[in-house]
C-alpha positions as CSV (number, residue, x, y, z in Angstrom):
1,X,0.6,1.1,-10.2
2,X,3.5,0.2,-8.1
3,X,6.4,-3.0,-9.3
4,X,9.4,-3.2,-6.7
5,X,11.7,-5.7,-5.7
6,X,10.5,-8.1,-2.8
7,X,13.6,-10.1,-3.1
8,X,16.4,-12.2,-5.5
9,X,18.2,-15.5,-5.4
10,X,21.1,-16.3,-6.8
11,X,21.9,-20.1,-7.4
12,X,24.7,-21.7,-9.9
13,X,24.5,-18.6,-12.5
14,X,20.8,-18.1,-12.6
15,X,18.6,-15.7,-10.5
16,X,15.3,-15.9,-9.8
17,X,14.1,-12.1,-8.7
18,X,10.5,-11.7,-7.1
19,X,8.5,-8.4,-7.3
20,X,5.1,-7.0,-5.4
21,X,3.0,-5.3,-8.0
22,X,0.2,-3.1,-6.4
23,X,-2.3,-1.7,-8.6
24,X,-4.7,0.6,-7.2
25,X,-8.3,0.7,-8.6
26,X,-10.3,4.0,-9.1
27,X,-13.4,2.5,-7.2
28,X,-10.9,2.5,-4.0
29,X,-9.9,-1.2,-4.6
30,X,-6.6,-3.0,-5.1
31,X,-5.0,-6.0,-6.5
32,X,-1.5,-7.0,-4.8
33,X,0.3,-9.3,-6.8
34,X,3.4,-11.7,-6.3
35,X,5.4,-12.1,-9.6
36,X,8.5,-14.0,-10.1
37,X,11.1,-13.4,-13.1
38,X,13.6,-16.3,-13.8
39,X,15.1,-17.5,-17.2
40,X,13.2,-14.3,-19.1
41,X,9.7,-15.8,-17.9
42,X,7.1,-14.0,-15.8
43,X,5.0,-16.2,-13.7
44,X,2.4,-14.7,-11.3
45,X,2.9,-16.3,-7.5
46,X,-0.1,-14.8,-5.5
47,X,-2.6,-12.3,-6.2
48,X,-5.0,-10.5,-3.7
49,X,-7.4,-8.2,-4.9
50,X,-10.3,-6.3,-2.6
51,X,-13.0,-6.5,-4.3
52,X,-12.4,-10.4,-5.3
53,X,-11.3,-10.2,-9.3
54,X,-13.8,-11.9,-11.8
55,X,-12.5,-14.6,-13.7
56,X,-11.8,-12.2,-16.8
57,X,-10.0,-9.6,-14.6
58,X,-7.9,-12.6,-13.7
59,X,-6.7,-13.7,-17.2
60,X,-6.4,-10.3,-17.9
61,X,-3.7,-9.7,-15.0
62,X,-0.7,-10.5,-16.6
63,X,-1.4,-8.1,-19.5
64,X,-1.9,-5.4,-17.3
65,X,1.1,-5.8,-15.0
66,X,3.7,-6.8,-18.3
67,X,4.9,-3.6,-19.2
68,X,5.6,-1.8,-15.4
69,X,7.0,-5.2,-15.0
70,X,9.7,-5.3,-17.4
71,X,10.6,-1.6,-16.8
72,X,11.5,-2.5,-13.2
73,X,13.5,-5.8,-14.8
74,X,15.3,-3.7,-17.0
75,X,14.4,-5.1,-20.3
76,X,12.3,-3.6,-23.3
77,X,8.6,-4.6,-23.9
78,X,7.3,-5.7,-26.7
79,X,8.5,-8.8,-29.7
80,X,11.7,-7.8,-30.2
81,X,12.7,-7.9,-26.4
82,X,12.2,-12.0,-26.8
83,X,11.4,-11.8,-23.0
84,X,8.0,-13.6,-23.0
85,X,5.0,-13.1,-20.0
86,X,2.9,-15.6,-20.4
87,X,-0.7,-15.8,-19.4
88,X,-2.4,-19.0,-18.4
89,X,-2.8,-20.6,-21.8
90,X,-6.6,-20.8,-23.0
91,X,-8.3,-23.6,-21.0
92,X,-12.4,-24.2,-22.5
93,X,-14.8,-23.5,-19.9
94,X,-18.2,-25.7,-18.4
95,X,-18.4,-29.4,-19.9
96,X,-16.1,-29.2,-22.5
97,X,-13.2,-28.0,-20.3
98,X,-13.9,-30.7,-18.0
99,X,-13.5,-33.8,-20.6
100,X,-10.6,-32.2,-21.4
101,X,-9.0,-32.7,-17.9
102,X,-10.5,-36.1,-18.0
103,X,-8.7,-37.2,-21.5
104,X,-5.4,-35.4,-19.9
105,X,-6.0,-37.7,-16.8
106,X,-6.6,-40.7,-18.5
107,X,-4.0,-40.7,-20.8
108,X,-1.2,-40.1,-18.1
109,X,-2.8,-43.1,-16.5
110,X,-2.4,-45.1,-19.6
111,X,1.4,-44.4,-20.0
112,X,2.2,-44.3,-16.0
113,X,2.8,-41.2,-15.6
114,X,1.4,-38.4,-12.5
115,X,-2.3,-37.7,-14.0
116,X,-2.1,-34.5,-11.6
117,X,1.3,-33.3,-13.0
118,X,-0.1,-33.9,-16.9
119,X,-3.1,-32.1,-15.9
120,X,-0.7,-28.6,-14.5
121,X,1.3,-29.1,-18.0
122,X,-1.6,-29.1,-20.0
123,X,-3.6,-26.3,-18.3
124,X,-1.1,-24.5,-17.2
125,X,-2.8,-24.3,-14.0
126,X,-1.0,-24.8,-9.8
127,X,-1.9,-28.4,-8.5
128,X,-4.1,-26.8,-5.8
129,X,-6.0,-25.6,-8.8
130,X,-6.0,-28.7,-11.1
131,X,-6.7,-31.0,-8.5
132,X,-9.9,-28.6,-8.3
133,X,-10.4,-29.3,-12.2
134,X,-9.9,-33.0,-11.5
135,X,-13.1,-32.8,-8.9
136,X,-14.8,-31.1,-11.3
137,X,-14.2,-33.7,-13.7
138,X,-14.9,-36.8,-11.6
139,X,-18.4,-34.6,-10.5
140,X,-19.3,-34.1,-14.0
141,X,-18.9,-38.1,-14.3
142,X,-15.9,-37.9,-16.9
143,X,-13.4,-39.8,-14.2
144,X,-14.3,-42.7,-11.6
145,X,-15.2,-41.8,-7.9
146,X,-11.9,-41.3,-5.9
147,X,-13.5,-43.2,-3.2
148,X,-16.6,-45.5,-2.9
149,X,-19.7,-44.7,-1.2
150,X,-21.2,-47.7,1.2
């Protein structure tokens, strides 16, 4: 596994520091990654694996890049460092994931706020990705069409 700097920005005190993480697989495969590091968080940007990650591999990425990670950041791993790398938070799969997105959808509504930005929060997901869960939600029948059928 490689972690190096890709590049940094400096704005009003804070930095935000990107880094490409390659991890090479024993069956000859990769996974490139895109990470970001700003106010001691870890988010993951872009991720391109050969062959395609499964949906485990996936939630399992941020454990597996963490600790190379922080080395290259210069901080300590572990509790004590108080430098959390968060994972996507645990979002139900099938039917019952999709209701979820619906109540989350719904109740923005209600109070007039974005539905699609209450959706992200909750999920913890990119709006490419819960507009997807929105879909999935209006297919399952949970939301109304977006558009009516003549």
């Amino acid at each position: 596994m490689s972690v190096r700097p890709a590049w940094e920005v400096r704005e009003r005190g804070s930095v935000t520091s990107w880094f490409a993480v390659r991890l090479d697989l024993s069956d000859g495969g990769y996974v490139d990654v895109l990470a970001v590091v700003t106010g001691g968080c870890v988010s993951i940007e872009e991720v391109r694996a050969q062959p395609p990650l499964s949906l485990d591999d996936l939630t399992a990425l941020a454990d597996w890049i963490e600790e190379p990670l922080l080395e290259v950041c210069g901080r300590e791993s572990g509790p004590s460092s108080g430098t959390p790398v968060h994972a996507l938070p645990a979002w139900p799969c099938g039917i019952e994931g999709r209701r979820r997105v619906a109540d989350e959808y719904l109740a923005a509504q209600r109070e007039g706020v974005d539905p699609v930005s209450a959706v992200m929060r909750a999920t913890g997901r990119s709006r490419r990705l819960s507009l997807k869960l929105i879909a999935g939600a209006r297919d399952a029948g949970f939301l109304t069409p977006r558009h009516i059928r003549r």
